[in-house]
C-alpha positions as CSV (number, residue, x, y, z in Angstrom):
1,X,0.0,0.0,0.0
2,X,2.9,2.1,1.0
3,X,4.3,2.3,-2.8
4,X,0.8,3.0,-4.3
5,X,0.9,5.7,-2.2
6,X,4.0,7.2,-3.1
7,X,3.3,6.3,-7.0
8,X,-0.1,7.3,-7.2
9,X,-0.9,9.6,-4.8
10,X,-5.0,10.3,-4.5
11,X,-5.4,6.9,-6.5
12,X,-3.5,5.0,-4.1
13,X,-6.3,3.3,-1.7
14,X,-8.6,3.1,-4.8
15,X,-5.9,0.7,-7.3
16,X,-4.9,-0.7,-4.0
17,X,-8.5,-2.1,-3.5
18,X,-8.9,-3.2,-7.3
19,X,-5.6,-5.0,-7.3
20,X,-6.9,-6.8,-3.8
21,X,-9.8,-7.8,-4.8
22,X,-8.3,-9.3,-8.4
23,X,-6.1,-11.6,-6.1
24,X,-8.9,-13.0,-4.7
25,X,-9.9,-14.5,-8.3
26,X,-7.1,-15.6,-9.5
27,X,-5.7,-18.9,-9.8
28,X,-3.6,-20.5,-6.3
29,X,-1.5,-22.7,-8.4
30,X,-0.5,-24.0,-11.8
31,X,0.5,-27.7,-12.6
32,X,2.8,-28.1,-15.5
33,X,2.4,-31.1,-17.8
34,X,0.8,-32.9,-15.0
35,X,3.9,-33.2,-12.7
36,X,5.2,-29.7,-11.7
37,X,3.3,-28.1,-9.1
38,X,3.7,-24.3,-8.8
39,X,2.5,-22.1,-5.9
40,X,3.5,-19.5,-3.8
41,X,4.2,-21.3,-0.3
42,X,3.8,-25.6,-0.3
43,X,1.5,-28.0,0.6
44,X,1.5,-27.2,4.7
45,X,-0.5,-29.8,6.7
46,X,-3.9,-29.7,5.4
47,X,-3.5,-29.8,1.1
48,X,-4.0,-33.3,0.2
49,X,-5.2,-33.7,-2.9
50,X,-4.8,-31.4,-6.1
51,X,-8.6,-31.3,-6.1
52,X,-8.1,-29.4,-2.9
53,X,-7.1,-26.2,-4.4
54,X,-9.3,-26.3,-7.6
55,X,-12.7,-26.4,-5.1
56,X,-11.4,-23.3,-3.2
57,X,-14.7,-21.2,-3.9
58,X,-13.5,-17.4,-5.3
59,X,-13.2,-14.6,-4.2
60,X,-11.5,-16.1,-1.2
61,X,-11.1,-13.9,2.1
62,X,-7.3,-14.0,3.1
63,X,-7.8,-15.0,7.5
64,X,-5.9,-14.6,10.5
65,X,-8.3,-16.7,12.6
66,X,-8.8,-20.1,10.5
67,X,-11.9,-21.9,11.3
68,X,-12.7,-23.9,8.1
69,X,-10.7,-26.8,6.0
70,X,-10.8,-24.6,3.1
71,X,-9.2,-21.4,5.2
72,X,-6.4,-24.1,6.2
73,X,-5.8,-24.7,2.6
74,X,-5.5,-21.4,1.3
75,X,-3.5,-20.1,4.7
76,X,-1.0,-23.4,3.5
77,X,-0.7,-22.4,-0.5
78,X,0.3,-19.0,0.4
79,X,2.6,-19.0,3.9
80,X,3.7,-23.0,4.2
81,X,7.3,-23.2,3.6
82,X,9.7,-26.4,3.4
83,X,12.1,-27.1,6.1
84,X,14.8,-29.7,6.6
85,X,14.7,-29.3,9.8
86,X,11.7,-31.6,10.4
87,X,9.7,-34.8,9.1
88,X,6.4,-33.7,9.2
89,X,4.6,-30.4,10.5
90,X,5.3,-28.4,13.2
91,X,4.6,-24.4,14.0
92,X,6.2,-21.6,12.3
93,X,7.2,-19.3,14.5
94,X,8.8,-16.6,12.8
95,X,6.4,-16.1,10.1
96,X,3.0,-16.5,12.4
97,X,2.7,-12.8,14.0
98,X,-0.2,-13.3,15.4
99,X,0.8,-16.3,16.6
100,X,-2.3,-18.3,15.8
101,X,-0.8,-21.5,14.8
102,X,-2.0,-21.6,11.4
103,X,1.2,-21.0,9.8
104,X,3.0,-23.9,9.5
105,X,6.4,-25.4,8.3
106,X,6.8,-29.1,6.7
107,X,9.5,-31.4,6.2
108,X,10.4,-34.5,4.0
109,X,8.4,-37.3,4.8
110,X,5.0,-35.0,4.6
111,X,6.3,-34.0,1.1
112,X,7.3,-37.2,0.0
113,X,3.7,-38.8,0.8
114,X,2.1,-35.5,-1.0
115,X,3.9,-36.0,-4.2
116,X,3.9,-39.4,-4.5
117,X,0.0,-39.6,-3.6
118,X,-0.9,-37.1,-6.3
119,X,1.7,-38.6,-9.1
120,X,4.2,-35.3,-9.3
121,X,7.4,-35.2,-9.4
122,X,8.4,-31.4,-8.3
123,X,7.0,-28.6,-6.2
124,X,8.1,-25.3,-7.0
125,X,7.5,-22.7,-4.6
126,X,8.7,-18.9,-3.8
127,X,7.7,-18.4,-0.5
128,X,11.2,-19.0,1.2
129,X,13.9,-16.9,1.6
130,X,16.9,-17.9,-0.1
131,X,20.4,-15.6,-1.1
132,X,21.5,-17.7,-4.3
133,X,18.1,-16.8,-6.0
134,X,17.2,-19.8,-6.9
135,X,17.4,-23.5,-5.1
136,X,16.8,-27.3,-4.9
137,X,15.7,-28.9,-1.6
138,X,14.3,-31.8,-0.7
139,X,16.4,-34.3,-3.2
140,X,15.7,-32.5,-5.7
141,X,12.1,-32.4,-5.2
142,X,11.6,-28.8,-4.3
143,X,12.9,-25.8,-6.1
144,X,12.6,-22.3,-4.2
145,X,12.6,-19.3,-6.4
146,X,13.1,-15.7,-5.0
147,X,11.2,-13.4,-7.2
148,X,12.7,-10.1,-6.1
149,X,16.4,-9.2,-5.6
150,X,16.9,-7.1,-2.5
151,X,13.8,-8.6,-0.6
152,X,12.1,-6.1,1.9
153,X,15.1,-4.0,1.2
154,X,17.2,-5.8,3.9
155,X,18.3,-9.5,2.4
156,X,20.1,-8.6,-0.1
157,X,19.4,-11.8,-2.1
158,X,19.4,-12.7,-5.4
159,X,16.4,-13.1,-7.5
160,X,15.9,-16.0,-10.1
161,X,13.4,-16.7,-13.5
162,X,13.0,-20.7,-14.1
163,X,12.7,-21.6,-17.6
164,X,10.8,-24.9,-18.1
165,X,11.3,-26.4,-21.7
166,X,7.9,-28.2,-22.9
167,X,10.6,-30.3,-25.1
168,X,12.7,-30.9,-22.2
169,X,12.6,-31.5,-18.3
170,X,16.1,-29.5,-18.1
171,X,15.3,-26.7,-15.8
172,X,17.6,-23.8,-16.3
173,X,17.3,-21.1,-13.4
174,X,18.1,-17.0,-14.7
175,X,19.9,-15.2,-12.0
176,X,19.1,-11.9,-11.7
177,X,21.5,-10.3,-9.6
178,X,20.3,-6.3,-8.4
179,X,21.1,-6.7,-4.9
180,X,22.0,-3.3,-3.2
181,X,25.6,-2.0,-4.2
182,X,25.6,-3.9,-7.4
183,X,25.6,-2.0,-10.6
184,X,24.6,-4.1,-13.2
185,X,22.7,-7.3,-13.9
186,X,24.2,-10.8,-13.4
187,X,24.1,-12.4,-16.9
188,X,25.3,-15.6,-15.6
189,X,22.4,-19.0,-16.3
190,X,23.2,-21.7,-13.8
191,X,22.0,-25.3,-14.8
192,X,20.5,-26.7,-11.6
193,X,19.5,-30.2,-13.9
């Protein structure tokens, strides 16, 4: 809200309100030739099934306060991250302010039984915060893509595009590298295959 503000001065709580209310339509995830599933945080503890996210009834209402399955899911799709530091579930801490206990974190065996129950073979997400831009987790069945450089203005990361072939199932990460301090773009490709 802050930079529509500064941008757009008396249009700023009006555009702010369209854009918010367009997110509430549009889609929570893509799946790419029925084994790459794309969305913004992971699977957390209560997605199951890929059917899960295509019944979420639109416009959705983003909660603090879950009370419904289907609040669970959506709270999951957008703030669940991966962790190695755990099997399963457990509580994320640092990213639930209100601490509600909505927001969770889950490890490799939940992931394993997710893909392998719905028949994909890679989750990519963007939700956690990584330096190199882009990474692979999970034995190679998570890949974490920053979408900014410079995130919040205080990580200083860099930001990465993945490039998925429909000839191919080479993925080849773009770096973009615009951190604070740097003058120019990193033109470097790293092959994460």
């Amino acid at each position: 809200m802050e930079e529509c503000e500064n941008r757009l001065k008396e249009y700023s709580r009006s555009i702010f309100n369209k854009l918010n209310s367009l997110f509430d339509l549009l889609p929570f995830a893509a799946l790419i030739d029925n084994k790459i599933l794309c969305l913004h945080g992971g699977i957390g503890s209560s997605l199951n099934k890929l059917s899960d996210i295509s019944n979420i009834r639109r416009p959705i209402q983003i909660v603090h306060e879950v009370s419904t399955t289907e609040q669970q899911i959506i709270v999951d799709i957008i703030w669940s991250e991966y962790t190695e530091s755990i099997p399963e579930i457990a509580i994320n801490d640092e990213r639930d302010i209100y601490k509600k206990g909505f927001i969770v974190k889950y490890g490799m065996d939940r992931l394993n039984r997710f893909l392998l129950e719905n028949n994909i073979a890679l989750l990519v997400t963007s939700h956690l915060r990584i330096a190199e831009g882009i990474k692979k987790l999970a034995n190679d069945k998570i890949i974490v893509i920053n979408s900014a450089t410079n995130h919040g203005d205080n990580v200083n990361n860099l930001a990465g595009l993945l490039h998925i072939n429909k000839y191919s199932t080479t993925i080849v990460p773009k770096l973009i590298d615009n951190r604070k301090g740097d003058k120019k773009a990193n033109k470097n490709t790293k092959n994460l295959s």
